[in-house]
C-alpha positions as CSV (number, residue, x, y, z in Angstrom):
1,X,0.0,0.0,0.0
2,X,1.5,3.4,-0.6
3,X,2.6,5.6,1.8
4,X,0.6,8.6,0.4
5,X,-2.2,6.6,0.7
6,X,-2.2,5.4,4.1
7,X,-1.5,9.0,5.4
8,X,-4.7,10.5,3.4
9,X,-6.9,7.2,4.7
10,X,-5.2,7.9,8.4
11,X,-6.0,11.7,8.3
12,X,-9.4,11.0,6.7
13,X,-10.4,8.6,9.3
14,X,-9.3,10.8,12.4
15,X,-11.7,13.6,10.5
16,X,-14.8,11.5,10.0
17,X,-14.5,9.3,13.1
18,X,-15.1,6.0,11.2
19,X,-13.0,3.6,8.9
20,X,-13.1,3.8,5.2
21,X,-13.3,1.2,2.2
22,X,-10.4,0.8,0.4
23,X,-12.7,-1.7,-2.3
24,X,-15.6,-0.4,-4.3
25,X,-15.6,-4.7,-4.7
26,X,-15.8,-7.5,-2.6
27,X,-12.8,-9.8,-3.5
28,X,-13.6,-12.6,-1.6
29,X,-16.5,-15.1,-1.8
30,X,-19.5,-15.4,0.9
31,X,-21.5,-18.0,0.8
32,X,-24.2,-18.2,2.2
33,X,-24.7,-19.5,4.6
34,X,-21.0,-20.6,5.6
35,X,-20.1,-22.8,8.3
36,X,-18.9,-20.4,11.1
37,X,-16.5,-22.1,13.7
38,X,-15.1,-20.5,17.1
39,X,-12.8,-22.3,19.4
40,X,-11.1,-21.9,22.5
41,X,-8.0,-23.4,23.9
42,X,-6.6,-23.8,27.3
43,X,-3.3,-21.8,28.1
44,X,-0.8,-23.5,27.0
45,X,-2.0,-26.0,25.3
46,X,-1.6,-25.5,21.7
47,X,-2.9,-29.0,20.1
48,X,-6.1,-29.0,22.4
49,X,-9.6,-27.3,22.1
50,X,-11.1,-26.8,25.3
51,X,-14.5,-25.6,23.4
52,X,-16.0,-25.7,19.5
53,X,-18.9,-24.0,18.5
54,X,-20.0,-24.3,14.7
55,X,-22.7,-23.8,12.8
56,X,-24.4,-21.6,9.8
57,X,-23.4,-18.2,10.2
58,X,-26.3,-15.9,11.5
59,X,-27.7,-19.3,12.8
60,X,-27.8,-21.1,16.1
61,X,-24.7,-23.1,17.1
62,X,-23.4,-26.4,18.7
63,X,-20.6,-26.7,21.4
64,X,-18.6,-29.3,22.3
65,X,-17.4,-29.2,25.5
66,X,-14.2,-31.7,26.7
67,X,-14.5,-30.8,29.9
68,X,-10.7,-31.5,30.6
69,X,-9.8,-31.7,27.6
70,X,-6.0,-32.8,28.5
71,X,-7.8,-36.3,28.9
72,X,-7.9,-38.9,25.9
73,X,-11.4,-40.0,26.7
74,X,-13.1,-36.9,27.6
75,X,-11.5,-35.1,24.7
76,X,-12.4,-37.7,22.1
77,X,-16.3,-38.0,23.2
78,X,-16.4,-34.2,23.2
79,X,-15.0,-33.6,19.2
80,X,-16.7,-36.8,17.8
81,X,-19.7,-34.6,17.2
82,X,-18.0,-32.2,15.8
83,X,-16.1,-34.2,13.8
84,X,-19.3,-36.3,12.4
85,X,-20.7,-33.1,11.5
86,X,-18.0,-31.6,9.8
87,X,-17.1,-34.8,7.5
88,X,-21.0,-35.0,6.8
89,X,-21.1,-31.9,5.9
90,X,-18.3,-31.9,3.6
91,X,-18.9,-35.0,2.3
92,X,-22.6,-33.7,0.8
93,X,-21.0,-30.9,-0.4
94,X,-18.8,-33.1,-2.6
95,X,-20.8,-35.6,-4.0
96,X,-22.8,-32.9,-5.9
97,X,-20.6,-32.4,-9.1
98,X,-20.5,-30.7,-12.2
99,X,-18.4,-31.2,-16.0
100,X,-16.0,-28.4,-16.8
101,X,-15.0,-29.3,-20.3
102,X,-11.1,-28.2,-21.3
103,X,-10.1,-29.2,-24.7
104,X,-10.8,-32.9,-25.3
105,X,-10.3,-33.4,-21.6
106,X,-13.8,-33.6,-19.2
107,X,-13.0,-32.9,-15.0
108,X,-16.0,-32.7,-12.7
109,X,-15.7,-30.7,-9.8
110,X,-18.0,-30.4,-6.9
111,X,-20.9,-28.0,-7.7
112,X,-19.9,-25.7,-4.3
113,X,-17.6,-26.5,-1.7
114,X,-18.1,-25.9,2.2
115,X,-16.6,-22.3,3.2
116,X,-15.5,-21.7,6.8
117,X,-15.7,-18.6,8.6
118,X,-13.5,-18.3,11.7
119,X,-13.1,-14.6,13.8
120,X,-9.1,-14.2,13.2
121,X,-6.4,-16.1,11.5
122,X,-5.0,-17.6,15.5
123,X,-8.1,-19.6,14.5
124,X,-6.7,-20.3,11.4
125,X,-3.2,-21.6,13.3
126,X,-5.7,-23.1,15.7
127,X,-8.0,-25.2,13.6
128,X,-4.0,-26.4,11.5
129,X,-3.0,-27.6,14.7
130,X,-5.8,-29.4,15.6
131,X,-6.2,-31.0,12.0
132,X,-2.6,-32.2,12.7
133,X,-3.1,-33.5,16.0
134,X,-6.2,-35.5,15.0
135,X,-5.1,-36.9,11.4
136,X,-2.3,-38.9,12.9
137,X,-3.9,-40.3,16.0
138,X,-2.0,-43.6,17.1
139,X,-4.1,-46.3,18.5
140,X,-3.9,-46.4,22.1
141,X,-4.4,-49.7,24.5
142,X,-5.6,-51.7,21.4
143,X,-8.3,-49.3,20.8
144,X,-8.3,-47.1,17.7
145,X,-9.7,-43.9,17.6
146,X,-12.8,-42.8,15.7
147,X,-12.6,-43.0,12.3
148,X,-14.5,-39.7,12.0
149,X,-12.0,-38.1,14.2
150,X,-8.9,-38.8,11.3
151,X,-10.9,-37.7,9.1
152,X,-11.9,-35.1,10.0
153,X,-8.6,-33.9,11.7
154,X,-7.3,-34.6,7.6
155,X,-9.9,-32.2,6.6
156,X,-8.8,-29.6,8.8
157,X,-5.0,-29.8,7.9
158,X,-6.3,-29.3,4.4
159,X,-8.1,-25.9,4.9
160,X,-5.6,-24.4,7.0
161,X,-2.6,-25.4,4.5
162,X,-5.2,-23.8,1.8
163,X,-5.9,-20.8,3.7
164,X,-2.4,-19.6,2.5
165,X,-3.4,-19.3,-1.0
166,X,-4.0,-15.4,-1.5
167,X,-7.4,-14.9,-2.6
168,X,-8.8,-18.5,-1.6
169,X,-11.9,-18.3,-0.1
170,X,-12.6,-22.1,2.0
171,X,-11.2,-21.0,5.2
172,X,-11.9,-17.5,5.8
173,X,-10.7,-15.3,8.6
174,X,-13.0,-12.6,9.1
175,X,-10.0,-10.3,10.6
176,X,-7.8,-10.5,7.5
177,X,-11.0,-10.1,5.2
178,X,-11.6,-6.9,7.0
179,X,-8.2,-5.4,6.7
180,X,-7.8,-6.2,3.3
181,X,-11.1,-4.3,2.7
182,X,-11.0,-1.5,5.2
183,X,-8.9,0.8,6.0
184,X,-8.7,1.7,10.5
185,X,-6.7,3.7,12.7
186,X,-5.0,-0.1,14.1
187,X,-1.6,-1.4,13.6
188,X,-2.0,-5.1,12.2
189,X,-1.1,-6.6,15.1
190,X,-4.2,-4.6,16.8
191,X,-6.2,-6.3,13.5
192,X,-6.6,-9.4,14.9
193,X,-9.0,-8.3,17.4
194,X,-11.7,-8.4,15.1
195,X,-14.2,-6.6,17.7
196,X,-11.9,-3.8,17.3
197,X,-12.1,-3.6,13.9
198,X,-15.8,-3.9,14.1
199,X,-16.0,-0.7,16.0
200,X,-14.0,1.0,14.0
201,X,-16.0,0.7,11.1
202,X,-19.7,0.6,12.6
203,X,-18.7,3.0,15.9
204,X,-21.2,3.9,18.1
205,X,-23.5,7.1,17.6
206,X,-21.0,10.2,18.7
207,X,-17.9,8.0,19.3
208,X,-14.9,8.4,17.8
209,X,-13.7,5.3,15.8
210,X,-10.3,5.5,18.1
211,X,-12.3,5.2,21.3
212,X,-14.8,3.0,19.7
213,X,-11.8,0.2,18.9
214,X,-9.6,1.2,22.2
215,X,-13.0,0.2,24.5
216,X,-13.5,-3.0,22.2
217,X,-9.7,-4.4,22.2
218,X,-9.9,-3.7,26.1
219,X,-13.3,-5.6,26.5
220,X,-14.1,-8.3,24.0
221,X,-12.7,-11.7,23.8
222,X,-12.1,-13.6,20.4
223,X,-10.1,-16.6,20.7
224,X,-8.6,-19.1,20.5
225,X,-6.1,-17.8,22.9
226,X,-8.2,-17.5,26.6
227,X,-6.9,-14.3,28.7
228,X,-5.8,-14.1,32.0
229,X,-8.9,-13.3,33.3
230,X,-10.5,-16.1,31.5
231,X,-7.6,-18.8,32.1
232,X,-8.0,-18.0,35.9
233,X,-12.1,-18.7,35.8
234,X,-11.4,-21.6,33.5
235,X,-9.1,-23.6,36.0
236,X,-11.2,-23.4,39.1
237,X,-13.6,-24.7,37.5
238,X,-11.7,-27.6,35.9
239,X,-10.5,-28.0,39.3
240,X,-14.1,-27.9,40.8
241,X,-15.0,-30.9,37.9
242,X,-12.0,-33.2,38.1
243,X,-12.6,-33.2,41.9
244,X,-16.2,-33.8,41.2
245,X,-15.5,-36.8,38.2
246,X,-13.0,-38.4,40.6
247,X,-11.6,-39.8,37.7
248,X,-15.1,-40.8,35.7
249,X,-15.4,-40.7,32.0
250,X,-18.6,-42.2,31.8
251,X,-21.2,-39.9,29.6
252,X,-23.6,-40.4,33.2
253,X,-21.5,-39.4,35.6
254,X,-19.8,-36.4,33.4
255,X,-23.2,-34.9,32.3
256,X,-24.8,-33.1,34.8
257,X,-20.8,-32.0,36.0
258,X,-19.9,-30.1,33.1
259,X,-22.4,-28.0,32.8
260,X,-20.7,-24.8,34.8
261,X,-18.0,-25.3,31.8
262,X,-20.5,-25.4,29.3
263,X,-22.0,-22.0,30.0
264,X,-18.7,-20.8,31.2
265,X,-18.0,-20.8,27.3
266,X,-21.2,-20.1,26.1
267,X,-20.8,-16.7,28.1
268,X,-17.7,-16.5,25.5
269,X,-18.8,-17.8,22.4
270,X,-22.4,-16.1,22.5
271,X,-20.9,-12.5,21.6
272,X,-18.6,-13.7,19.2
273,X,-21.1,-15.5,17.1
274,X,-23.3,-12.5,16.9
275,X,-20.2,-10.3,15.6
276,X,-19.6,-13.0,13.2
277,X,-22.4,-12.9,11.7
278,X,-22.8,-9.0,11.7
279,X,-19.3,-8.7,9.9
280,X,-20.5,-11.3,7.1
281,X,-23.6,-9.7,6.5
282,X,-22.2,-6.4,5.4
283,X,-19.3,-7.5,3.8
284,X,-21.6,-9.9,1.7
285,X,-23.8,-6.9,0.6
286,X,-20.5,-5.5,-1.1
287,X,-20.7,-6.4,-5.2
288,X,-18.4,-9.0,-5.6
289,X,-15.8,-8.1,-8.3
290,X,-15.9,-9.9,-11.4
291,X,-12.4,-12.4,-10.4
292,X,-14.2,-13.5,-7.3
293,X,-16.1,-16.9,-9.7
294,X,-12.6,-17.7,-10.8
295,X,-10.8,-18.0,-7.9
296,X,-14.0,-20.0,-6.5
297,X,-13.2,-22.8,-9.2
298,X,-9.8,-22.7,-8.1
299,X,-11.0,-23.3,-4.3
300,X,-13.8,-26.0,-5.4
301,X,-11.3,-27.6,-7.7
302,X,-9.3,-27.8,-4.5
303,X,-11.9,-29.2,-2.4
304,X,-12.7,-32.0,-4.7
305,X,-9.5,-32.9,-5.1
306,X,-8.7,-33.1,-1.3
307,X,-11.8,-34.7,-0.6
308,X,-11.5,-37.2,-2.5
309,X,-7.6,-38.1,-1.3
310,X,-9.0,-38.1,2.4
311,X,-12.1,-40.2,2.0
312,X,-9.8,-42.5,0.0
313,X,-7.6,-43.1,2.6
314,X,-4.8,-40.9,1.5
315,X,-2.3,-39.2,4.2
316,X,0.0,-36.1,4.6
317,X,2.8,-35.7,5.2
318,X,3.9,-34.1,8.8
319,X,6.4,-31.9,7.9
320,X,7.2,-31.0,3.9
321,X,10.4,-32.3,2.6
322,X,13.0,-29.4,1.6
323,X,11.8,-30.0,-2.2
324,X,8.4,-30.1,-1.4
325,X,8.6,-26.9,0.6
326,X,10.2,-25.1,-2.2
327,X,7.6,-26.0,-4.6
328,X,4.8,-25.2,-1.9
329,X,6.4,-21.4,-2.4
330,X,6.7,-20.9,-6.1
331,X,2.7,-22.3,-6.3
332,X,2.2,-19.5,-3.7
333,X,3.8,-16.7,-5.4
334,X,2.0,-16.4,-8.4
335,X,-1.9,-16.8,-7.0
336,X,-0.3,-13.9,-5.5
337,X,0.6,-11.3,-8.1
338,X,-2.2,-12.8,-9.9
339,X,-4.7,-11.6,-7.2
340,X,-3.4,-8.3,-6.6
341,X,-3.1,-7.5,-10.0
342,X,-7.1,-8.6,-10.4
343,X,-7.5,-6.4,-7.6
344,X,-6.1,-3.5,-8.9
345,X,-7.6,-4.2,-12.6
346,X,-10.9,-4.7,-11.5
347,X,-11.4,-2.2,-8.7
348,X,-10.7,1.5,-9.3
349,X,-10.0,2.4,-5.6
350,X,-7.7,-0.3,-5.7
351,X,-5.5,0.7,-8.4
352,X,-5.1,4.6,-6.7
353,X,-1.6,2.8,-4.6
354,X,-0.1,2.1,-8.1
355,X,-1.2,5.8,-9.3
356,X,0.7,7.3,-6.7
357,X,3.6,4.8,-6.7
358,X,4.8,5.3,-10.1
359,X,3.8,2.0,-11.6
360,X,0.3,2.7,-13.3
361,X,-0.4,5.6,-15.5
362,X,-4.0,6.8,-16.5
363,X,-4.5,9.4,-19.6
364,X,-6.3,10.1,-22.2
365,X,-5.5,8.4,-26.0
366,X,-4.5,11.3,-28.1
367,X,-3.9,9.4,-31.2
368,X,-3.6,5.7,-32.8
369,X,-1.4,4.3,-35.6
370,X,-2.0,0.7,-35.8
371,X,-0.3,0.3,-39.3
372,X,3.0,1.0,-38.2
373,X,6.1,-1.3,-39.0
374,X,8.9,-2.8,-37.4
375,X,11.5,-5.1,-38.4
376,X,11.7,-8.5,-36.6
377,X,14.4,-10.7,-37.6
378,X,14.5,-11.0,-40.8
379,X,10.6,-9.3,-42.1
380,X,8.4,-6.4,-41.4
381,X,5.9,-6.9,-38.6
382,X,2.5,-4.5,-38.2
383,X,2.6,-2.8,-34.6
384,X,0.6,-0.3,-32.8
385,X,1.5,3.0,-31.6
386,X,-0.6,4.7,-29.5
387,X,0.2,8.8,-27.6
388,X,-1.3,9.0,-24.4
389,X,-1.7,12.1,-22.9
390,X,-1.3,12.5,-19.1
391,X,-2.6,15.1,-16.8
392,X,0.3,14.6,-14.2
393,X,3.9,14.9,-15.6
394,X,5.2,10.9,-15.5
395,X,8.6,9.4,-15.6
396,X,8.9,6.5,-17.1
397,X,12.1,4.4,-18.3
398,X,11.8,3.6,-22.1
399,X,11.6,0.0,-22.8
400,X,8.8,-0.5,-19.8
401,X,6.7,-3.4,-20.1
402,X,2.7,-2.1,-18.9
403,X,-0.7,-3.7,-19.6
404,X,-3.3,-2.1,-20.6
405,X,-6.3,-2.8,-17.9
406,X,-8.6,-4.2,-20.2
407,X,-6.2,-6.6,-22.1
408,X,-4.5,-7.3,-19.0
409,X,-4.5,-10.8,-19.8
410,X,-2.9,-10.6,-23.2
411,X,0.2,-9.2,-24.5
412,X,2.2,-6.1,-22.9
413,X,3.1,-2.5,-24.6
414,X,6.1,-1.1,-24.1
415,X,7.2,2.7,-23.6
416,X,8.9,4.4,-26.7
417,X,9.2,8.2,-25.7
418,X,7.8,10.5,-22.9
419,X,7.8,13.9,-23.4
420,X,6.4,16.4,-22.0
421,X,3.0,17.9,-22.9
422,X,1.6,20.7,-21.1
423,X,1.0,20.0,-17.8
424,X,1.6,16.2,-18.2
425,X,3.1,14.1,-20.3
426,X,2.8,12.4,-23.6
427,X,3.6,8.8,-23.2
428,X,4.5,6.5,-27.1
429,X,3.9,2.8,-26.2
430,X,4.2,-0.1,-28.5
431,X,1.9,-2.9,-28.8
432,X,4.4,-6.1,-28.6
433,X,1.6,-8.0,-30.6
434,X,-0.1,-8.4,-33.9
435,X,-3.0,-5.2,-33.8
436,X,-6.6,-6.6,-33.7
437,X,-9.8,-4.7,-32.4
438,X,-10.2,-6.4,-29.3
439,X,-6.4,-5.2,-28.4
440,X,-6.8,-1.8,-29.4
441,X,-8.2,1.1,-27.5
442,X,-10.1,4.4,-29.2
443,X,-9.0,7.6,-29.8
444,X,-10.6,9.5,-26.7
445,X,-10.5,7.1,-24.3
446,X,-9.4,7.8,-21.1
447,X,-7.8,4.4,-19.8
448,X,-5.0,2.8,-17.6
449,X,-1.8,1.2,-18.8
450,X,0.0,-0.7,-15.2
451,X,2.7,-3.1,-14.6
452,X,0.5,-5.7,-13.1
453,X,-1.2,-8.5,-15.7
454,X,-2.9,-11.7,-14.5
455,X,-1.7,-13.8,-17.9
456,X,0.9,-16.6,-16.3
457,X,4.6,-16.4,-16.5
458,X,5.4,-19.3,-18.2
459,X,5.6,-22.7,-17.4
460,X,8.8,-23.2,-15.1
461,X,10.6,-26.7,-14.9
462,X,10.0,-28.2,-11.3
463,X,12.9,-28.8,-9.0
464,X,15.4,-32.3,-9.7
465,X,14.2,-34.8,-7.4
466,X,17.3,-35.3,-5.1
467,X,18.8,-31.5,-5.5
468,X,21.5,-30.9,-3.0
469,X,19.7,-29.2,-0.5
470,X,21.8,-27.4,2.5
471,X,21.1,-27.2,6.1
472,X,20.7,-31.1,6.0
473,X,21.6,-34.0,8.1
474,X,23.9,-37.1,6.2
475,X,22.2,-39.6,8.3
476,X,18.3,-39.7,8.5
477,X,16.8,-38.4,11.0
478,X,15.3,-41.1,13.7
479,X,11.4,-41.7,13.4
480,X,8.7,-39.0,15.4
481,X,7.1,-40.7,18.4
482,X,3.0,-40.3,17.8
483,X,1.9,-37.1,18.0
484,X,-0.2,-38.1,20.5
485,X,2.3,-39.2,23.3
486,X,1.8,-38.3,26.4
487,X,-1.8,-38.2,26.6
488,X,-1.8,-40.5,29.2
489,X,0.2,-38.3,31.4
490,X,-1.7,-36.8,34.2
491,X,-1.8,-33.0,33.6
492,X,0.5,-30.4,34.8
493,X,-0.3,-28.4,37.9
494,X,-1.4,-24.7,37.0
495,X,0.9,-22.1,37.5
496,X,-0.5,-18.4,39.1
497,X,2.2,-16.4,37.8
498,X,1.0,-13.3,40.3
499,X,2.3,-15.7,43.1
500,X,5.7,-16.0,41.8
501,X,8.6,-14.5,43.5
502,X,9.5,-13.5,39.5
503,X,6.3,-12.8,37.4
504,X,8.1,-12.2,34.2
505,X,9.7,-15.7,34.4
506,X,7.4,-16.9,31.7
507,X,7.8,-13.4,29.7
């Protein structure tokens, strides 16, 4: 984002006392309704969700409650719903399919695929490390774990791992959705409180948006990650139960016990899943830009695929070999420039940064010569010329490759002279392709030539299978233990850090 631009949206915000768009467009898909889901963890205890709600957004939810969920049994009988509900789901999703003819080649893809909302991207981390702990679940005592629990621990390692795709839109974070269609007076770390973005945009009546988001960061609780305040509530009353279970994991005995815990969360879930659903519904009432259908096929594609491996019996990986990891990046990178540059191409008010940086330019076509001739090799080749006058003075190195907006897919021009002309610029480009109708612009019209383009780079020849890799070990490392050791270790005794003779011990 450019600098200019941030100052103007920073000094407009502290005038109006509310955050601004920085879309006209909506660039990511809502369905509707998505599954919404909101966990909490324990302190400390990464792999483990103390609580799950999901459900429709804007609808009621279901929580699963462990209990104590640092014990095998308990923890299991609380996520089996969750899990059976989640595979089900995804699993009628999927069946529903649809031909998408390419060439002489016929794929079917799933008709939709299942999006999930979460309130922040920790959920994001959350829901990854969950996925991981449950898709490699040993068997324990002779007794294998729910089949519904691998599965859908597989599922979930999927749409976090997807989630890093820029643009993808099957695990969506409503906190990064938010910033990357407002603009606020937070710092991105302050961002992922996504009641404080909330109130910046929608303050109260005669509140400024600073004190609006200042009163929510220092009041509301998101998740996954429990407070102080809400750590210290939670372990007397885990304390209070495992007293009360004596050890029981029987359904009967744990029942009427964990029903404190139950509304304990419900108390913290409850005001999350209304702002939830608030933050969806106005964001889904934003036109979505015309990209958003194509990058949906990308994420159903996806989804089928995926789906398909998992209910197949098909595994992951734990951690990503050095080659893998490498190819994981370059697959990355280009969904990347690809989606900013549909951004910007699509969406006026996102093309202003590029303005102002130097590396779009907007004018007006002053004339056209599309019968002009240049030697290639050995012939003549016909070539356009256009002049486009400028109402800004521009510099720009000759030779520069820019796409026109509305052939951004095609071929580039280049830039031949810039001179000046009045109180701009008159900029010479070259069309670096044969001239045709669709490729050429009118005299008059007032369009926008920028470095960005969504056509692909090129195909790029993958890695060698054994490359030598640094940073590696001769000898192979020895075999991981199952994630899932220790489990039958009783749990760790709580520590008060106010009673410490050195509080910032744990700092």
């Amino acid at each position: 984002m450019s600098t200019a631009m941030e100052a103007m949206f920073a000094g407009r915000i502290h005038q109006d006392g509310h955050a601004l768009r920085r879309t006209t467009l909506r660039h990511t898909n809502l369905t509707d309704p998505a599954l919404g889901i909101c966990l909490w963890r324990l302190g400390g205890e990464r792999f483990r969700a103390a609580a799950v709600a999901w459900g429709p957004i804007g609808g009621p939810y279901k929580l699963a409650v462990a209990g104590e969920p640092r014990n095998r049994d308990l923890y299991f009988s609380a996520l089996l719903p969750f899990a059976a509900d989640l595979c089900k789901r995804i699993r009628r999703v999927a069946a529903t399919q649809v031909a998408r003819q390419r060439g002489r080649h016929t794929d079917y893809l799933p008709a939709d695929a299942l999006q999930i909302v979460v309130p922040n991207r920790t959920t994001v981390a959350a829901l990854g490390l969950l996925g991981r702990y449950l898709a490699y679940l040993s068997d324990r005592g002779g007794v294998a774990p729910d089949p519904a629990l691998v599965e859908a621990g597989k599922h979930l390692r999927f749409y976090a791992r997807h989630a890093r795709v820029p643009g993808q839109a099957l695990l969506v974070p409503l906190d990064r959705l938010l910033a990357e269609h407002w603009a606020t007076l937070l710092s991105p770390f302050e961002q992922a409180n996504l009641a404080a973005v909330d109130a910046q945009i929608d303050p109260p009546r005669g509140v400024h948006a600073f004190d609006s988001g200042f009163a929510a960061e220092a009041s509301a609780r998101i998740g996954p990650e429990p407070t102080e305040d809400i750590d210290r509530i939670t372990d007397e009353l885990l304390a209070r139960f495992n007293e009360a279970r004596g050890g029981a994991t029987e359904p009967a005995t744990i029942g009427p016990l964990i029903a404190p815990i139950e509304a304990h969360y419900r108390r913290l879930v409850d005001p999350v899943w209304a702002l939830m659903a608030r933050v969806v519904d106005r964001e889904r009432a934003l036109p979505a830009a015309p990209s958003v259908p194509r990058r949906f096929e990308v994420d159903r594609e996806a989804f089928g695929r995926r789906v398909d491996w998992v209910t197949g019996g098909g595994r992951y990986r734990t951690t990503d070999t050095p080659r893998q990891a490498a190819m994981t990046l370059r697959r990355l990178e280009e969904p990347l420039a690809r989606y900013e540059a549909e951004k910007a191409i699509e969406d006026p008010a996102a093309m202003v940064p590029y303005l102002l940086d130097g590396e779009a330019v907007r004018g007006v076509v002053a004339s056209l010569n599309d019968q002009y001739r240049v030697r290639f090799r050995v012939k003549a080749v016909r070539r356009a010329i256009i002049a486009l006058d400028t109402d800004d003075p521009v510099i720009l190195p000759l030779g520069k490759k820019l796409w026109w907006t509305a052939t951004a897919h095609d071929h580039h021009w280049e830039v031949q002279d810039v001179t000046a002309n009045g109180a701009g610029s008159r900029i010479t480009l070259m069309l670096y392709a044969a001239p045709t109708p669709a490729r050429l612009p009118g005299v008059g019209d007032r369009i926008t030539f920028s470095v960005l383009h969504t056509s692909s780079d090129g195909y790029r020849l993958p890695p060698p299978q054994n490359p030598p890799w640094t940073h590696t070990s001769a000898a192979p490392p020895a075999p991981p233990e199952p994630i899932d050791a220790g489990d039958g270790d009783p749990p760790a005794a709580a520590v008060d850090g106010a009673t410490l003779p050195d509080p910032g011990v744990y700092a």
